[in-house]
N, C-alpha and C positions, 0 to 999 in steps of 0.2 A: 504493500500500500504506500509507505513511502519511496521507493523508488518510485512510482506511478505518479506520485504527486509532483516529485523534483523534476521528470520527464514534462509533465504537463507546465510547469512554473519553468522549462526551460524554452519550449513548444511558447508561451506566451510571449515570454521576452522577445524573444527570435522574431516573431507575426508583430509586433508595437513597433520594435528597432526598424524594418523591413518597411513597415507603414508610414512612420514618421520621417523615414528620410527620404521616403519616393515623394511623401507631401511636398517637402523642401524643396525637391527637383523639377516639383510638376510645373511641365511649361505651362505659360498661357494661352488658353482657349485651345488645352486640349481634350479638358471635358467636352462633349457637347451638350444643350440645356436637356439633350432629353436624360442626361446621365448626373446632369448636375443637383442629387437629390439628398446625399445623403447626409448624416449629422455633423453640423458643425463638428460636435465635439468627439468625433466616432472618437477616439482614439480612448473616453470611457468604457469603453465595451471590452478592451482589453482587462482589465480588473474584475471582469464577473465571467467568469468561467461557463458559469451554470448557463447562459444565454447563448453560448455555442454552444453547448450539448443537443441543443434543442433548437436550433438555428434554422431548420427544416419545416419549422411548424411555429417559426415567430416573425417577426417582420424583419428580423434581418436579411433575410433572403427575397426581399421583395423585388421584383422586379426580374428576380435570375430564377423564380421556383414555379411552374406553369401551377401548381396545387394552390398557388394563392393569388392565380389569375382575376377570382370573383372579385379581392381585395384592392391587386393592383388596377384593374381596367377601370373603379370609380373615380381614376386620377383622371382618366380619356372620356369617362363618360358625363362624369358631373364638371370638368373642363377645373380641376383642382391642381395645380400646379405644383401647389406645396403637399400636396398628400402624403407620399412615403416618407418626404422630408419632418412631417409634421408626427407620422406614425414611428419612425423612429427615434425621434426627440422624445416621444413619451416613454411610462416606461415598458419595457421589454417582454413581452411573456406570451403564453399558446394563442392563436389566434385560429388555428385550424384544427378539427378534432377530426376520429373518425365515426365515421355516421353509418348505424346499423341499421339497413334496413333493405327490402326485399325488391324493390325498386333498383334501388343503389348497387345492392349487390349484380344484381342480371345484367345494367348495364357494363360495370368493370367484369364480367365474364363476354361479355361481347366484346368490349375492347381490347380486351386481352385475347380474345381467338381472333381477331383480327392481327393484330400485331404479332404473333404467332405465322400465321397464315402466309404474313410476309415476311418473313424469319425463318427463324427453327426454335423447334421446343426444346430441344437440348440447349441450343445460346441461351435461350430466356431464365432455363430451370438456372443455368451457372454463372449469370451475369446481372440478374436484377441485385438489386441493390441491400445492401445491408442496410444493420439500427444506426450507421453512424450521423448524426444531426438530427437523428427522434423522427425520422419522416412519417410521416402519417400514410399507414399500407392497412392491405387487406391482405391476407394470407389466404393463398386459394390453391387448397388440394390439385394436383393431376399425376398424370400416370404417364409415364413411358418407360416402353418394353417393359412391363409387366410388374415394375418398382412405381411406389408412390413418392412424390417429390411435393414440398412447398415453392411457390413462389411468391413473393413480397409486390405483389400487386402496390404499383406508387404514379401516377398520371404521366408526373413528368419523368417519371425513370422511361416510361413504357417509350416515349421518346426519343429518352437516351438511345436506348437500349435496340431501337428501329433505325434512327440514325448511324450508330456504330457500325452494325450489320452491312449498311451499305457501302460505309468506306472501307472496315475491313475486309470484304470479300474483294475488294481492290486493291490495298495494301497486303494482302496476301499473296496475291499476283507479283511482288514485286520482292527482287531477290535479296535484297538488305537483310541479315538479321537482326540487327542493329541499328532499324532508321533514326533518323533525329525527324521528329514529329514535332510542328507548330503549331499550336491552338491561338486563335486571335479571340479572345471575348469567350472565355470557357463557364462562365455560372461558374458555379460551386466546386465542378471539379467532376461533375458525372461521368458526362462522357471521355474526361480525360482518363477515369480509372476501368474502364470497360478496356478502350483502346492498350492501356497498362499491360490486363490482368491476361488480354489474348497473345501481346508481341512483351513478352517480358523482359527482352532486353533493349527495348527504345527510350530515348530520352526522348523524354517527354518535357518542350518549353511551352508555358503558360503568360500570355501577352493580355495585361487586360489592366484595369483601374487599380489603384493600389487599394480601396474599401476592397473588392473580390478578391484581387490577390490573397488577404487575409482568410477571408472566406475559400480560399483553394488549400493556401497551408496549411490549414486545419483538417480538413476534409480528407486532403489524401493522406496525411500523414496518420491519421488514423485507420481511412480502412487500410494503407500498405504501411503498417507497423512495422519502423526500421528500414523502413525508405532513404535514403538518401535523398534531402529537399535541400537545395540552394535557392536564396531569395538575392533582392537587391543588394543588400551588406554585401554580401559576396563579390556581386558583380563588380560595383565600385569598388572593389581595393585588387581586384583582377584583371578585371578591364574583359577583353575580347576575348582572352586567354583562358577565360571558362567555359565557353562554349566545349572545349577538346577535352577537356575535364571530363569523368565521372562523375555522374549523378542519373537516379532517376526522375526527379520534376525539376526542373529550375525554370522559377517562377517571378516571374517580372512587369513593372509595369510597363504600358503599349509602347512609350516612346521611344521607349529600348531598341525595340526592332531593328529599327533603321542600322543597328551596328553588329547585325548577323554579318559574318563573312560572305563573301559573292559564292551561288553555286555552294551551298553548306546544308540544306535543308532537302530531306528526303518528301515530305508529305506538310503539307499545309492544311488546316480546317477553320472554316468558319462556319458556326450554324447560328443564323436570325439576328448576327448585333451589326454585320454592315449596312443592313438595312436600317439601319439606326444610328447611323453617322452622319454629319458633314462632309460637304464635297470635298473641303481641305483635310478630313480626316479619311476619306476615302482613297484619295489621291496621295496620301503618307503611308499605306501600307500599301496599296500597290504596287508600289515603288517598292517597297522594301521584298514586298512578294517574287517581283517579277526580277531583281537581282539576286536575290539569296538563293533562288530554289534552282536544284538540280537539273539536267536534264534527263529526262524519264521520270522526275519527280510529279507527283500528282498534289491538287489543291481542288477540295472537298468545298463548296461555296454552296449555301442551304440558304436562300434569303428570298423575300416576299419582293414580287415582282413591282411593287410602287409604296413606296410609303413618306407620308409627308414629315420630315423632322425639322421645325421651327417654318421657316420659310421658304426651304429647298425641298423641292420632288426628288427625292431617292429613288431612282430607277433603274432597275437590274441591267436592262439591258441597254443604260449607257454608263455602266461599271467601266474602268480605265483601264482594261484588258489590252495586252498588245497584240500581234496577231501569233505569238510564237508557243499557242495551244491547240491543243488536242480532245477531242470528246469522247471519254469513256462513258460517261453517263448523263441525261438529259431529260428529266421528267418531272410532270409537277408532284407533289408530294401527295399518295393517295389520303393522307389524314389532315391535313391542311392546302388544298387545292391552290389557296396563295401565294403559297411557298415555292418558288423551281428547287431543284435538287441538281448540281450542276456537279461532276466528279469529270476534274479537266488533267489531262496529261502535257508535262513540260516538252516542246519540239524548238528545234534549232530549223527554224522552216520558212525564212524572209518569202517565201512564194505564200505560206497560206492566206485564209481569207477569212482565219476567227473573225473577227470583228463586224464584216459584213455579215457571215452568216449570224452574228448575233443578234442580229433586226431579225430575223427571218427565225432564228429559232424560239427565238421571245415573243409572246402573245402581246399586244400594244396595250403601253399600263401609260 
């Protein structure tokens, strides 16, 4: 118990030191106002433990947790701007429970043999998600080949968990045993640890705000107990020279990018937060995308085909793409129809014509 304790009291220091110095660094205007929500004072949250335990099912995770979508969309819907901002400021505690009942239950067994259906029930029985962050599940009996198994039925794992599917059956395809894997905008850390727990020898870098960042080092370093996690501290007193390093997450805030090595990166992911950016902040990872990554390297892009953020139309299909990709995959997403699902391959190909066929393979948003 006390080792446990001095682990966790060291796990903290580590996520405040990593937090407080990415604040100090953070350029200007490289929030955008759709992100710009969370508590002044976040940096209280590091002194109460017990509010990550349960971070899954409180408003910390607003905005990164689809289960507390009824909560977040009253910010879109009642036109509240300070909403999350204001639910974080208060204080901290369950906001989401689970709801028994016969309704509820049939539809999460339809969802679930859906996502199944486009899956496999073997990835789902070994990849849904653990108790770590108290998430609010339904545990629902099934059966293959002739053994019974639990699965932790969770809204937004079932996401994860459909999303991963698709990119790993393509990072599989790909002969690295060892990729170094980008995440831009990972939430909490789900599908970073899905991707983990299939390629167990990938470094896994994590590109996103420093409030998440925290919300990630937490997250994996509990379900991969004994992990090797480097944060920002690291970076700064290494410089570039950690990338070559061992670890498995090294987790950073976004602005970092820009100092991946050229040609360094085996697989890139973004699911649903570049459609949630400014054009200048669109145009700062593409950039960083389209010189770091490998050739033969793939980048996983999952984003809604039009989305309004402040006063700019976010439009998929005038993404700052150059023409030197490839289409492995191309479909709208059967559980959110708004979504494309785009699984692009790295080419050294000055003759193609991605960009034109991008009008053409985008529906007009």
């Amino acid at each position: 118990m006390k080792n446990r304790t001095k682990k966790n009291d060291k796990l903290f220091a580590s996520m405040r030191e990593n937090y407080l110095l990415a604040q100090e660094h953070l350029p200007d205007g490289f929030k955008s106002k759709h992100w710009d929500v969370f508590d002044r004072e976040f940096v209280r949250f590091f002194d109460n433990h017990d509010v990550w335990e349960r971070m899954l099912r409180n408003q910390l995770t607003l905005g990164l947790n689809d289960n507390l979508a009824e909560i977040s969309n009253r910010r879109f819907l009642d036109k509240k701007d300070n909403l999350w901002q204001d639910l974080r400021r208060g204080k901290i505690k369950d906001v989401i429970f689970e709801k028994h009942d016969d309704k509820r239950f049939q539809q999460e067994i339809n969802h679930l043999k859906a996502i199944v259906a486009h899956t496999d029930l073997k990835y789902v029985i070994e990849n849904c998600l653990t108790d770590v962050g108290s998430p609010v599940i339904t545990r629902i009996k099934v059966a293959l080949k002739g053994s019974n198994h639990i699965i932790n039925y969770n809204i937004h794992d079932m996401s994860d968990l459909y999303h991963s599917w698709l990119i790993l059956e393509k990072l599989n395809q790909q002969k690295s045993h060892n990729p170094i894997i980008c995440e831009i905008g990972g939430g909490y850390g789900g599908l970073a640890s899905k991707i983990k727990s299939n390629i167990k020898g990938a470094k896994i870098m994590m590109f996103d705000l420093p409030e998440v960042n925290a919300y990630q080092t937490f997250y994996l370093s509990k379900v991969f107990d004994g992990a090797v996690i480097k944060g920002y501290k690291e970076f700064s007193e290494q410089g570039i020279c950690i990338f070559e390093k061992d670890f498995d997450f090294l987790i950073l805030p976004g602005w970092v990018i820009n100092q991946l090595p050229r040609a360094s990166v085996d697989h890139f992911i973004n699911i649903r937060s570049m459609m949630e950016m400014n054009k200048e902040n669109l145009e700062f990872y593409f950039r960083a995308i389209q010189t770091s990554i490998r050739i033969d390297g793939t980048f996983s892009c999952f984003n809604r085909y039009s989305k309004l953020v402040g006063e700019f139309k976010n439009r998929l299909k005038l993404y700052p793409f150059d023409n030197d990709w490839q289409v492995l995959l191309s479909k709208p997403s059967v559980f959110q129809p708004h979504i494309h699902q785009f699984i692009l391959q790295r080419k050294n190909n000055s003759h193609s014509n991605f960009r034109q066929n991008l009008q053409s393979i985008i529906k007009d948003s």
